[in-house]
Each structure stands twice: as structure tokens, then as C-alpha cells.
N, CA, C and O atoms as a printed pandas DataFrame, in Angstrom:
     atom_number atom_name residue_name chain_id  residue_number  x_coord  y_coord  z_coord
0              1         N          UNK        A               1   21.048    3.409    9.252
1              2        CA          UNK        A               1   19.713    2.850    9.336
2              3         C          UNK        A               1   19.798    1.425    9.814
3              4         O          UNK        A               1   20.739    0.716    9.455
4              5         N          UNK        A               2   18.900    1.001   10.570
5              6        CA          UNK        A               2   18.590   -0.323   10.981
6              7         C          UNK        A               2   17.474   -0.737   10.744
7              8         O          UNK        A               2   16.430   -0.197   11.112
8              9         N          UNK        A               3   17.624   -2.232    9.789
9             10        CA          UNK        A               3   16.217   -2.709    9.410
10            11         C          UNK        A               3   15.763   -2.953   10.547
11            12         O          UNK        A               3   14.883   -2.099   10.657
12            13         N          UNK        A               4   15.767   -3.571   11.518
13            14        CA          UNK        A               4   15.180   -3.182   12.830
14            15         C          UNK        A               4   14.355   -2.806   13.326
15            16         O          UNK        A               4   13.432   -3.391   13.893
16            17         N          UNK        A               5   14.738   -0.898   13.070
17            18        CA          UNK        A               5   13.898    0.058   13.695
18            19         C          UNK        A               5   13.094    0.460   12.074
19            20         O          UNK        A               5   12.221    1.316   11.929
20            21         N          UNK        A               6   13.523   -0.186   11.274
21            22        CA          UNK        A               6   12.463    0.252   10.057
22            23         C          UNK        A               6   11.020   -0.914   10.343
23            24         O          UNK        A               6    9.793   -0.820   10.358
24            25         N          UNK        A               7   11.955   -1.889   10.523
25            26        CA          UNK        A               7   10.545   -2.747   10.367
26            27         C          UNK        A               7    9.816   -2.733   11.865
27            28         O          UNK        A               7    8.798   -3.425   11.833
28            29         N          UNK        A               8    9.954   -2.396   12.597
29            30        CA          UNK        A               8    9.410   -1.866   13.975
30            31         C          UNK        A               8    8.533   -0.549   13.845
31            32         O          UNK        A               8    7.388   -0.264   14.193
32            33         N          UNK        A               9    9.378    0.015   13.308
33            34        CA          UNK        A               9    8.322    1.651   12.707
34            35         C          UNK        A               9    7.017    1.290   11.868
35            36         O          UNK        A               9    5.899    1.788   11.994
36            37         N          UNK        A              10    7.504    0.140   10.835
37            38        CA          UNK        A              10    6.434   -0.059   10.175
38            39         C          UNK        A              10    5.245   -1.416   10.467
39            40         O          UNK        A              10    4.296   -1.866    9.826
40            41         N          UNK        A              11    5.707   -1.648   11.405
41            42        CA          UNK        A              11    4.781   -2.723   12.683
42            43         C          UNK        A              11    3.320   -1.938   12.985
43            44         O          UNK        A              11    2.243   -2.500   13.183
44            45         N          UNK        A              12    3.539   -0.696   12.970
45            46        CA          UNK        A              12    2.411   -0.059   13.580
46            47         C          UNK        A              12    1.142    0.794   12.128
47            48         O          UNK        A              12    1.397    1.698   11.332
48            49         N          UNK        A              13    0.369    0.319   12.249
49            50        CA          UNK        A              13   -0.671    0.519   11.073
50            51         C          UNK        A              13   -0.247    2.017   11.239
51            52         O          UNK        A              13    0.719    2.390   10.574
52            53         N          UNK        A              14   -1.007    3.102   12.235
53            54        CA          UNK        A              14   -1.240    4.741   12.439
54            55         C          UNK        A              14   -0.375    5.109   11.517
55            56         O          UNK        A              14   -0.631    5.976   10.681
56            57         N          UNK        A              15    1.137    4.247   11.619
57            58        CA          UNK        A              15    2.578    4.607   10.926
58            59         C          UNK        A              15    2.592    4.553    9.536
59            60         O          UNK        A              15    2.896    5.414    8.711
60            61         N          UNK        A              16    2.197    3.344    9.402
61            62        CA          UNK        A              16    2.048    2.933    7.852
62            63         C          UNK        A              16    1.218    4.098    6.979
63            64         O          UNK        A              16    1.516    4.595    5.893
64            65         N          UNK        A              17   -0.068    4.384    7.951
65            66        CA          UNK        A              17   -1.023    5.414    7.260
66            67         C          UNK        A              17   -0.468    6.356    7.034
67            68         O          UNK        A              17   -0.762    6.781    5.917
68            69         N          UNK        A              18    0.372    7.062    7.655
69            70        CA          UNK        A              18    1.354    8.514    7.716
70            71         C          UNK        A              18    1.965    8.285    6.505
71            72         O          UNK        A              18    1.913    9.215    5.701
72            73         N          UNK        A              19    2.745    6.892    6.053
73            74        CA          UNK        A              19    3.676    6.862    4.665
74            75         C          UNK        A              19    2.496    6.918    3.758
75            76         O          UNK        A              19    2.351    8.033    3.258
76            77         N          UNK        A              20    1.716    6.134    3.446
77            78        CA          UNK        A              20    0.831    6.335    2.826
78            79         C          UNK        A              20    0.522    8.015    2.345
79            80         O          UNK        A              20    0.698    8.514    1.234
80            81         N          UNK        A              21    0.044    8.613    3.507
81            82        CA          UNK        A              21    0.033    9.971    3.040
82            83         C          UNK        A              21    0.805   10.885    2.445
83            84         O          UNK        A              21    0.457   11.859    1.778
84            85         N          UNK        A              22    2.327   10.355    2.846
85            86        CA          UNK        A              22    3.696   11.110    2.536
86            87         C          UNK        A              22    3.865   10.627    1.184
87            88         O          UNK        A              22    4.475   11.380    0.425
88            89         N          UNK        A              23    3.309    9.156    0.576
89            90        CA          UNK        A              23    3.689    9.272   -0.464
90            91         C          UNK        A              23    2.830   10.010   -1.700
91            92         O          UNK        A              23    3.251    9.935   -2.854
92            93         N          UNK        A              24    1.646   10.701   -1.389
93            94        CA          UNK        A              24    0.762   11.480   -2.078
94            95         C          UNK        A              24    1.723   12.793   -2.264
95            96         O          UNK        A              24    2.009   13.244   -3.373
96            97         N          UNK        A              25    2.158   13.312   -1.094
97            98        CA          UNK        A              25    2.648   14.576   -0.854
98            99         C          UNK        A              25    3.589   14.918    0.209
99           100         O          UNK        A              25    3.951   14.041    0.994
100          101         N          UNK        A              26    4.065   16.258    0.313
101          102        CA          UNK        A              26    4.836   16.459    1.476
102          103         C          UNK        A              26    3.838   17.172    2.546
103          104         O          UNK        A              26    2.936   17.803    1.995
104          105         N          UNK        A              27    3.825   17.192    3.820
105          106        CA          UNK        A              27    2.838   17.467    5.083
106          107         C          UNK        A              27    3.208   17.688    5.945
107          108         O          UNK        A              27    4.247   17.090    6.226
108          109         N          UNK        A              28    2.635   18.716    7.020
109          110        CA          UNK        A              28    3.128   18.887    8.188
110          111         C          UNK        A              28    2.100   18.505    9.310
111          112         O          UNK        A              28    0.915   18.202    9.168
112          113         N          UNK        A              29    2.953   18.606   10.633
113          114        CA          UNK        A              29    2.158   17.242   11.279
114          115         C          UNK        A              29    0.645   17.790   11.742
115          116         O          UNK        A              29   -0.195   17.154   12.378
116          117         N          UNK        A              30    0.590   18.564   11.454
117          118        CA          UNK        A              30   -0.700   19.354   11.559
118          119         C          UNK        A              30   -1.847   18.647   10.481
119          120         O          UNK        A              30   -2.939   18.297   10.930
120          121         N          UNK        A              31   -1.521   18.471    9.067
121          122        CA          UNK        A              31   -2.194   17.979    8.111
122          123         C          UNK        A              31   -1.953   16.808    8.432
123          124         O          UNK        A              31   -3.114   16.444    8.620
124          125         N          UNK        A              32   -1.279   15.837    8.664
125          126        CA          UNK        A              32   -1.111   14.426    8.742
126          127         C          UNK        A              32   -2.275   14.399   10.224
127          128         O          UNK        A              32   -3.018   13.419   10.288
128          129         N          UNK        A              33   -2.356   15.214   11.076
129          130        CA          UNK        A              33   -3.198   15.051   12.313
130          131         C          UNK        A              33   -4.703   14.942   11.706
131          132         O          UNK        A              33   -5.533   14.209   12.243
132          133         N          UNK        A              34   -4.966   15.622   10.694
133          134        CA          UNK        A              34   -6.498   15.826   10.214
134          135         C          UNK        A              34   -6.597   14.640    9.560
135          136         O          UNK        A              34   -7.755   14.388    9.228
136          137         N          UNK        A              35   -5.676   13.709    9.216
137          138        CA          UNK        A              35   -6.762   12.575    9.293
138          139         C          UNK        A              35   -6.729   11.597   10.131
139          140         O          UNK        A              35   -7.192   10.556    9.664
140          141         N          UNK        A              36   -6.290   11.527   11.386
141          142        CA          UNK        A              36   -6.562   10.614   12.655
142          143         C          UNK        A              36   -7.400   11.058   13.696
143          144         O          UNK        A              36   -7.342   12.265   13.933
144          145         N          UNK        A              37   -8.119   10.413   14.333
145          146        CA          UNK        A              37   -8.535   11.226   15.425
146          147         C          UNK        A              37   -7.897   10.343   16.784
147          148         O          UNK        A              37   -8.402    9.361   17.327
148          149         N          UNK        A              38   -6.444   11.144   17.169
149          150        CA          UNK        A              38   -5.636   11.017   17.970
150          151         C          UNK        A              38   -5.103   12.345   18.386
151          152         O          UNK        A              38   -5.060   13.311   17.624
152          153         N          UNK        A              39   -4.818   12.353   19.260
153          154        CA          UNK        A              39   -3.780   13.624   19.695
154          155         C          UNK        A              39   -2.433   14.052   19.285
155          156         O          UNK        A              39   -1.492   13.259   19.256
156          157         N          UNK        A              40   -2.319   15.360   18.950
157          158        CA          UNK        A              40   -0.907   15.904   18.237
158          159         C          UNK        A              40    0.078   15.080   19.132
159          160         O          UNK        A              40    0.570   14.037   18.703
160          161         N          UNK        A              41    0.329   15.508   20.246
161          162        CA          UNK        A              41    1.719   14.829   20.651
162          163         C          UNK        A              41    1.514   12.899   20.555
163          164         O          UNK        A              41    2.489   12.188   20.796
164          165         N          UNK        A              42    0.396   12.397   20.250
165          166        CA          UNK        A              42    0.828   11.065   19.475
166          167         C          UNK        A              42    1.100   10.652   18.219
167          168         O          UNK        A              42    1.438    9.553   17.778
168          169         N          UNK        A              43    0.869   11.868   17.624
169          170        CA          UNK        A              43    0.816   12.206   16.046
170          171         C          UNK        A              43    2.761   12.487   15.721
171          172         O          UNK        A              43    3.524   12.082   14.844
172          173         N          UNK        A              44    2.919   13.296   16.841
173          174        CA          UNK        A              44    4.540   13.583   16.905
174          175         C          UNK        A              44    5.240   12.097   17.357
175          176         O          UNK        A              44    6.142   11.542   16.729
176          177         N          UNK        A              45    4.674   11.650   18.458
177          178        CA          UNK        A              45    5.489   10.090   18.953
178          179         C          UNK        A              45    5.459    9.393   17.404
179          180         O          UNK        A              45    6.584    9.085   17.010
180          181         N          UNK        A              46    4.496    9.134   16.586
181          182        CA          UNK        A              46    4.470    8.407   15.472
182          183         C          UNK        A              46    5.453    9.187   14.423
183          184         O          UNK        A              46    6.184    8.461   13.750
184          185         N          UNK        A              47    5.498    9.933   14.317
185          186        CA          UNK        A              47    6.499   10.933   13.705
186          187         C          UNK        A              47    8.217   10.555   13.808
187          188         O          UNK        A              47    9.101   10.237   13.013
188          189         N          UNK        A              48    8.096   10.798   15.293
189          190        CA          UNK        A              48    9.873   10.434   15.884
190          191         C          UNK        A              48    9.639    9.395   15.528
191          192         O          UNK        A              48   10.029    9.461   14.362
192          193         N          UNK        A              49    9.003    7.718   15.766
193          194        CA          UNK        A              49    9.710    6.560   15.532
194          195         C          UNK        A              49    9.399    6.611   13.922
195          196         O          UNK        A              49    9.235    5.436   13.592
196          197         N          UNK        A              50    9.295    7.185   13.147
197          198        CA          UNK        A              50    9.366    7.094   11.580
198          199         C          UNK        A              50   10.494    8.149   11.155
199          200         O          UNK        A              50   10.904    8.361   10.014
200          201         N          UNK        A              51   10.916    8.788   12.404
201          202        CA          UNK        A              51   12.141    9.707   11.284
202          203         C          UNK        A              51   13.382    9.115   12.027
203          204         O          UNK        A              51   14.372    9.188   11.299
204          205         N          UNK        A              52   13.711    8.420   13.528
205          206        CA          UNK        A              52   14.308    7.213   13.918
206          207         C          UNK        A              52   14.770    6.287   13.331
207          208         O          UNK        A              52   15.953    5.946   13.290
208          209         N          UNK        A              53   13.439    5.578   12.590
209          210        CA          UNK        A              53   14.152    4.431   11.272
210          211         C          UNK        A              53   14.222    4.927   10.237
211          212         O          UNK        A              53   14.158    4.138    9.295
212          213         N          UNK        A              54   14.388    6.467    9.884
213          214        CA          UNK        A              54   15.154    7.218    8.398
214          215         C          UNK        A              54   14.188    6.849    7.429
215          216         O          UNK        A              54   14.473    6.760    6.235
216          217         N          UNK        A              55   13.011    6.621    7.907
217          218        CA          UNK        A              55   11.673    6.420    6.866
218          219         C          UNK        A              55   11.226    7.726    6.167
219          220         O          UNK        A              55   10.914    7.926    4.993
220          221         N          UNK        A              56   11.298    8.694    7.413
221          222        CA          UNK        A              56   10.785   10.542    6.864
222          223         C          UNK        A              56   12.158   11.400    6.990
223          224         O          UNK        A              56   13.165   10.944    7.530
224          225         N          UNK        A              57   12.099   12.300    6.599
225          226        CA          UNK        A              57   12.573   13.638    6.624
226          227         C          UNK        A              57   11.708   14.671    7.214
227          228         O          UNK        A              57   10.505   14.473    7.048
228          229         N          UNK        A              58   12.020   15.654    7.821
229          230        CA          UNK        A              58   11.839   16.884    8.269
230          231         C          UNK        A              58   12.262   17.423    7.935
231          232         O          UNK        A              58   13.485   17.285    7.912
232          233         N          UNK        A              59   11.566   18.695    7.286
233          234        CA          UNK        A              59   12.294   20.054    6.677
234          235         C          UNK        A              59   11.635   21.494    6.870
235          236         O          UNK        A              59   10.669   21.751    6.152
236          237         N          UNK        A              60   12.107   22.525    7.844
237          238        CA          UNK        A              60   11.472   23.844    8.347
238          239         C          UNK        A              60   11.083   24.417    6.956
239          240         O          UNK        A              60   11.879   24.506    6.022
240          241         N          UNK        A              61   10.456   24.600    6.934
241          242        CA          UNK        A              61    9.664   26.211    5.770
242          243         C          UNK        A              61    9.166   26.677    6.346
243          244         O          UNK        A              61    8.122   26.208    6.797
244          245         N          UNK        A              62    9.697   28.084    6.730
245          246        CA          UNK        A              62    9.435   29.253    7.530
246          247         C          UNK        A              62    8.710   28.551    8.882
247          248         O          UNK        A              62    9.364   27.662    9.427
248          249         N          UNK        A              63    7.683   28.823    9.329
249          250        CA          UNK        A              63    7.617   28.384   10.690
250          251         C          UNK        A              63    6.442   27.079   10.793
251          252         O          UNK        A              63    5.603   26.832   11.659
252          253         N          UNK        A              64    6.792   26.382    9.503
253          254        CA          UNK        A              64    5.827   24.982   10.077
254          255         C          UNK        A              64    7.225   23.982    9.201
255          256         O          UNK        A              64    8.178   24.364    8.523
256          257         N          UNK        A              65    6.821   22.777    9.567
257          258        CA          UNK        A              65    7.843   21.749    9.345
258          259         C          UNK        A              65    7.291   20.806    8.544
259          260         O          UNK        A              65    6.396   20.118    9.036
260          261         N          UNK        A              66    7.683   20.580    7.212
261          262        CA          UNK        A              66    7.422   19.481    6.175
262          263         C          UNK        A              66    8.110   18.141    6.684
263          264         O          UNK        A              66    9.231   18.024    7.178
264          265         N          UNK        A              67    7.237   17.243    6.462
265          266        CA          UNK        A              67    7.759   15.766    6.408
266          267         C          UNK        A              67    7.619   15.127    4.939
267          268         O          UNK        A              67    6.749   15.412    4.115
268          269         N          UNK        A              68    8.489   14.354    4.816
269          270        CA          UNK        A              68    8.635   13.907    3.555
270          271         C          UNK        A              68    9.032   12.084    3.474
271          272         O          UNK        A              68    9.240   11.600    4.587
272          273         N          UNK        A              69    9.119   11.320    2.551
273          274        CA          UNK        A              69    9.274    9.797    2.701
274          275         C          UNK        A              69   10.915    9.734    2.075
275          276         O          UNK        A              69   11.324    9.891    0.925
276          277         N          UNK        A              70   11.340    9.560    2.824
277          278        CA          UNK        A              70   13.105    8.912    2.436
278          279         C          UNK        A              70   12.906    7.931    1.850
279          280         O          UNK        A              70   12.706    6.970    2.593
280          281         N          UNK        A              71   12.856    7.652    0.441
281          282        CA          UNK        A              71   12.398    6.580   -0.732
282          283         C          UNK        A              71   13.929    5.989   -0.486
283          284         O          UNK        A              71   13.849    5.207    0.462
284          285         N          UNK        A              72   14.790    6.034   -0.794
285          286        CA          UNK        A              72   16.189    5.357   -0.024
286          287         C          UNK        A              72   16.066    4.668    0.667
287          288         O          UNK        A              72   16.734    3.685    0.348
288          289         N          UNK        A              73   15.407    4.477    1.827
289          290        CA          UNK        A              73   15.389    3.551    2.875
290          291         C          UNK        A              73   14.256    1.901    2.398
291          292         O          UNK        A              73   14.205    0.702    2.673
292          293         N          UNK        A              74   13.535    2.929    1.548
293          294        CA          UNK        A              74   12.538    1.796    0.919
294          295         C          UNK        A              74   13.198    0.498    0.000
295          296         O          UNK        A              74   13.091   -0.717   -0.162
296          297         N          UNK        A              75   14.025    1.800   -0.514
297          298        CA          UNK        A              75   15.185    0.807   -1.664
298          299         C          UNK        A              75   15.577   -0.326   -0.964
299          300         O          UNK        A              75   15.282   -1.516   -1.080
300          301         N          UNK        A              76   16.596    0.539    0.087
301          302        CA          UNK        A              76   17.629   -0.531    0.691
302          303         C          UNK        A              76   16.331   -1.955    1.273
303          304         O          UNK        A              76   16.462   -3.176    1.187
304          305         N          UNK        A              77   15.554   -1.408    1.648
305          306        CA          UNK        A              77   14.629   -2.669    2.250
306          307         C          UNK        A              77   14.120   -3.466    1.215
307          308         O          UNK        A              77   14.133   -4.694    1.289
308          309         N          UNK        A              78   13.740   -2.941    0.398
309          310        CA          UNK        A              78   13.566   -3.858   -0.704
310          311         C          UNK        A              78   14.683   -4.919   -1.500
311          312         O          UNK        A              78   14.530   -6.126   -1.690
312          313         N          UNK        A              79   15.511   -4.306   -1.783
313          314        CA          UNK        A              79   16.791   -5.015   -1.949
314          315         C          UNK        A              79   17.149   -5.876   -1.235
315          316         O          UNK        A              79   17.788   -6.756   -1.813
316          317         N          UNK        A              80   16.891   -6.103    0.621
317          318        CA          UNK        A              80   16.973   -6.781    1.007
318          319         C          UNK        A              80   16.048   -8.248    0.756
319          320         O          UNK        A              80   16.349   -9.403    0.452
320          321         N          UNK        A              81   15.121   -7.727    0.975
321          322        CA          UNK        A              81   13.618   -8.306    0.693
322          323         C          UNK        A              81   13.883   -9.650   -0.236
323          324         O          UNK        A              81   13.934  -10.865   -0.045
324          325         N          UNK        A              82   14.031   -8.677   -1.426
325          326        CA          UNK        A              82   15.038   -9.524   -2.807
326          327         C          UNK        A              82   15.406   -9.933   -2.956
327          328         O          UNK        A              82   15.146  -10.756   -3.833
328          329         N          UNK        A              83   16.781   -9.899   -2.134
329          330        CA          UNK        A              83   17.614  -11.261   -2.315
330          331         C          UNK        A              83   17.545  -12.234   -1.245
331          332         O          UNK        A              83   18.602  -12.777   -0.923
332          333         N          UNK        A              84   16.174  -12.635   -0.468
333          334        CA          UNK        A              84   15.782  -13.778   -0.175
334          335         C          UNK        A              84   15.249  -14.418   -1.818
335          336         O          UNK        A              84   15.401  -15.635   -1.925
336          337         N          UNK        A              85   14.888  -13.980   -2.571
337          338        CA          UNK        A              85   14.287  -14.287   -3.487
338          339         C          UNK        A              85   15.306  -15.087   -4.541
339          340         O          UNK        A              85   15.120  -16.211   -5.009
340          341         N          UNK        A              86   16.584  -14.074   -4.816
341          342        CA          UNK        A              86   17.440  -14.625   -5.354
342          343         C          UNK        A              86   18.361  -15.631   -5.165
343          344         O          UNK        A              86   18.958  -16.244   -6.049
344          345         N          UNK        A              87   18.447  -15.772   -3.993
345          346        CA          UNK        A              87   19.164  -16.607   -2.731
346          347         C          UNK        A              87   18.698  -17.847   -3.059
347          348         O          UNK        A              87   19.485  -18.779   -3.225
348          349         N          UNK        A              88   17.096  -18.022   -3.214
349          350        CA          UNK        A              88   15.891  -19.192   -3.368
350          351         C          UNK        A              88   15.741  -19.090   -4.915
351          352         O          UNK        A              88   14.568  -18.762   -5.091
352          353         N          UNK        A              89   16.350  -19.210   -6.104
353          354        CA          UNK        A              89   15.548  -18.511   -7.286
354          355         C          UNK        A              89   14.576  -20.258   -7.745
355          356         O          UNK        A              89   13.820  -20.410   -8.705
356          357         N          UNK        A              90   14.730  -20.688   -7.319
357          358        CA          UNK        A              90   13.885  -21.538   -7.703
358          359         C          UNK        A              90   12.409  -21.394   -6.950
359          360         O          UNK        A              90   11.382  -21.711   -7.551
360          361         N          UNK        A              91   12.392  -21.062   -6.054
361          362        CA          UNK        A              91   10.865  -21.161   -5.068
362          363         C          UNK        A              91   10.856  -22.338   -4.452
363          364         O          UNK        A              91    9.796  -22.716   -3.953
364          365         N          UNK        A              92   12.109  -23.208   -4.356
365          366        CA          UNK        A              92   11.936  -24.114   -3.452
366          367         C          UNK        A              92   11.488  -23.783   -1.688
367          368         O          UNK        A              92   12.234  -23.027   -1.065
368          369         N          UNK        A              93   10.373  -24.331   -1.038
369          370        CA          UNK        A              93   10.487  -24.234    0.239
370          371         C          UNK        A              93   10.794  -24.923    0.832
371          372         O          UNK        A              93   10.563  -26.072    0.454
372          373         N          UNK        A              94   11.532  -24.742    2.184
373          374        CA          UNK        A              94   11.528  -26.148    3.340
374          375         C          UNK        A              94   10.400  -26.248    3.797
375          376         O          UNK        A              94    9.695  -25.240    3.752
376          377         N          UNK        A              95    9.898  -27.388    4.337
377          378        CA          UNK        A              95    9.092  -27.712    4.948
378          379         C          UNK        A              95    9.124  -27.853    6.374
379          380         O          UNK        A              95    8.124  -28.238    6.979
């Protein structure tokens, strides 16, 4: 994984909305389409750059495909996140 392409994936609101949904439940891109009004194959482009930065999973059940939120990747970003925090534990800023 590259924070990178995570925080690039998550640059884009449409994207963000998709985790949002994934974290209610698991969905296929069919249900994640019913609530945008965009087109499936941009619904899929938003898809690839979120399973790219290891944000989702894909998983076949019988002939439609579940997406799911790789909570792992959230970790590691957070952890990062964090130890700017700890790094600074005082809250000093530069100016």
C-alpha cells in the first residue's frame, strides 16, 4: 500500500461516499450505483482507484461481486496520522 494512492483515492468526495456506504455494509457495484446519479463504468473507475489504494476488497458470490472496506489500511493511516501527534506531544506549532 501507498499512502499516496490512499490519500489520492480519498481526495475525491464520489470516493469517500462509496466508504461511507461500505462501512454500513458489504455492496455490489450495482447497489453502490443506486445512490449516485453517474454512470456504471464511472462507478467502476471509482471502484478501481479505491481497490488500487487497498481501501476495498472484492469478493465473487456466485455471479455478482461484493465490495467491502479493508479497515487495515485505515489503521495503518491512522497510525500514521498519530504519530505526527506524538512526534509534537506538546501541541507546540511553528509559525
Amino acid at each position: 500500500m501507498s499512502i499516496n494512492d490512499s490519500f489520492k483515492a480519498l481526495s475525491d468526495p464520489n470516493r469517500r461516499k462509496i466508504l461511507e456506504l461500505l462501512r454500513e455494509r458489504d455492496l455490489t457495484a450495482g447497489e453502490i450505483s443506486d445512490h449516485f446519479q453517474m454512470t456504471k463504468p464511472s462507478i467502476s473507475h471509482h471502484l478501481s482507484q479505491l481497490k488500487k489504494a487497498n481501501l476495498v476488497w472484492d469478493e465473487r458470490q456466485g455471479q455478482h461481486i461484493y465490495y467491502s472496506i479493508n479497515t487495515a489500511v485505515f489503521h495503518d493511516l491512522n497510525n500514521w496520522i498519530i504519530s505526527f501527534q506524538q512526534s509534537n506531544p506538546e501541541g507546540n506549532e511553528k509559525a
